[in-house]
C-alpha positions in Angstrom: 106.5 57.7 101.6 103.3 55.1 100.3 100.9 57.3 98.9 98.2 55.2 100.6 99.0 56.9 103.5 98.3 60.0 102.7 94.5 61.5 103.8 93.1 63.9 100.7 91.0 65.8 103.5 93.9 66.1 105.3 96.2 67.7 102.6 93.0 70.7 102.0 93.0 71.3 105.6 97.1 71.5 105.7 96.5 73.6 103.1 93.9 75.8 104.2 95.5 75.8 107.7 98.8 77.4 105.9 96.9 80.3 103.7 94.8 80.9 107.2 98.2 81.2 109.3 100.2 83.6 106.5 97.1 85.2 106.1 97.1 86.0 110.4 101.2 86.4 109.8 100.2 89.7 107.5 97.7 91.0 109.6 100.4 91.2 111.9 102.9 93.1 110.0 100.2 95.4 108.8 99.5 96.4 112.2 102.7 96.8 113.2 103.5 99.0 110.3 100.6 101.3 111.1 101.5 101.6 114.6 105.2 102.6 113.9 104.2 104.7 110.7 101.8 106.8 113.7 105.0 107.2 115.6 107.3 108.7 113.7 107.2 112.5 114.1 105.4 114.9 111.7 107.8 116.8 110.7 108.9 117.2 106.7 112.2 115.7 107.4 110.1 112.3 108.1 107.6 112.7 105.0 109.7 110.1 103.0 109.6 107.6 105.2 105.8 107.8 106.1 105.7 107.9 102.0 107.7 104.8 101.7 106.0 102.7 105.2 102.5 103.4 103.2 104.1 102.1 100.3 104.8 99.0 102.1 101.7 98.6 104.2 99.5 99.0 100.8 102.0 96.4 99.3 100.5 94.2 101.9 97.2 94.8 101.7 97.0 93.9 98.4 98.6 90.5 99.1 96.2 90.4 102.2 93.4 90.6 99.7 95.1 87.7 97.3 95.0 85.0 100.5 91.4 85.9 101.2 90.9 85.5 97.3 93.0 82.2 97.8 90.8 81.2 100.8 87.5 81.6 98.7 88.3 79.7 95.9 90.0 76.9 98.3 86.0 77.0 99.7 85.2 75.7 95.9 87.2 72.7 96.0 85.4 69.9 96.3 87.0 66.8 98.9 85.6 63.8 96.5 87.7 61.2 95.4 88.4 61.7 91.3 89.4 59.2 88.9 90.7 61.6 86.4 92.8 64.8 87.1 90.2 67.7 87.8 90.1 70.5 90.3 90.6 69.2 93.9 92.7 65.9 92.6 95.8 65.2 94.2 98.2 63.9 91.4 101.0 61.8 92.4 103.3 61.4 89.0 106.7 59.8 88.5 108.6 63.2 89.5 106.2 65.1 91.7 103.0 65.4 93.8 100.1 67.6 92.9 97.6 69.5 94.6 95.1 70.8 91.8 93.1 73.6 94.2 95.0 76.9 94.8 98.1 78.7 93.8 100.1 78.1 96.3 103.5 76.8 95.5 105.5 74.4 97.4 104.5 72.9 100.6 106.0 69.8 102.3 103.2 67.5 104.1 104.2 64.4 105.7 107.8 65.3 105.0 106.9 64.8 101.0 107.2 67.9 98.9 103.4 68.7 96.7 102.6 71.7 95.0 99.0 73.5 95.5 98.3 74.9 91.9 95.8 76.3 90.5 93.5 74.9 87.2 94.4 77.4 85.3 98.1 76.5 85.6 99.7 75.0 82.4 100.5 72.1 84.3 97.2 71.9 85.8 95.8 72.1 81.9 98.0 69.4 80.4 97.3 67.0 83.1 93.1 67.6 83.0 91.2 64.6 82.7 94.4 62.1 82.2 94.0 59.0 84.3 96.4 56.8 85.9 98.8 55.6 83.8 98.7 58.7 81.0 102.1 60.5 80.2 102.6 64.0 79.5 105.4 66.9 78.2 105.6 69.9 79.7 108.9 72.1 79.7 110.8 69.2 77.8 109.5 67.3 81.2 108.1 63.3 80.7 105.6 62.6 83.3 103.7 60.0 84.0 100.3 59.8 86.4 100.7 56.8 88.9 97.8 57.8 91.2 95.0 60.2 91.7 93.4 61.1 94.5 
């Protein structure tokens, strides 16, 4: 895929869009969880499993409370174009397409495979303030930067 196709506004929204929708995804879950966790008789030969659903719905409430954290800082990024790698660049190197914003992982826009990490990842460090054209080692890994965005 040319990179010159590819809209930086529209990558933060695809983005945001996906940590809004898992986000809406867990409220679900949550919900559901407490509903059947209300159902199930109250009787001691249930305790265990009430024990082990509130387990589960506290599980995701403290990854409920990471994607709102995620959300936030996502709020931070700025959308301007950069010339060297810095928070809200999108890196395009010889081997792989970076999103420097949130930790997010793998996505797939535009049927191209990016990765949303944060600036305090170690790949996110090693590339700061490189330009086009600079090279990089990380994990025994050659890289070089081709474009920012």
């Amino acid at each position: 895929m040319p990179k010159s196709t590819i809209v930086k506004s529209d990558i933060r929204l695809f983005v945001r869009d996906t940590i809004h929708t898992k986000i809406e995804k867990l409220k679900k879950f949550i919900d559901f969880t407490l509903e059947a966790s209300r159902e199930i008789k109250k009787t001691p030969k249930y305790d265990s499993i009430r024990e082990e659903m509130q387990e589960e719905i506290y599980q995701m409430q403290k990854q409920l409370a990471s994607l709102h954290d995620l959300q936030r800082k996502l709020t931070q990024v700025l959308n301007k174009p950069t010339e060297n790698v810095q928070l809200g660049s999108v890196v395009f190197t010889n081997k792989a397409r970076f999103y420097i914003s949130v930790s997010l992982g793998e996505f797939f826009f535009e049927g191209d495979r990016f990765y949303a990490i944060s600036e305090e990842s170690p790949m996110a460090k090693i590339m700061h303030g490189k330009q086009p054209g600079d090279s990089f080692v990380l994990n025994n890994i050659s890289q070089t930067i081709e474009e920012i965005m």
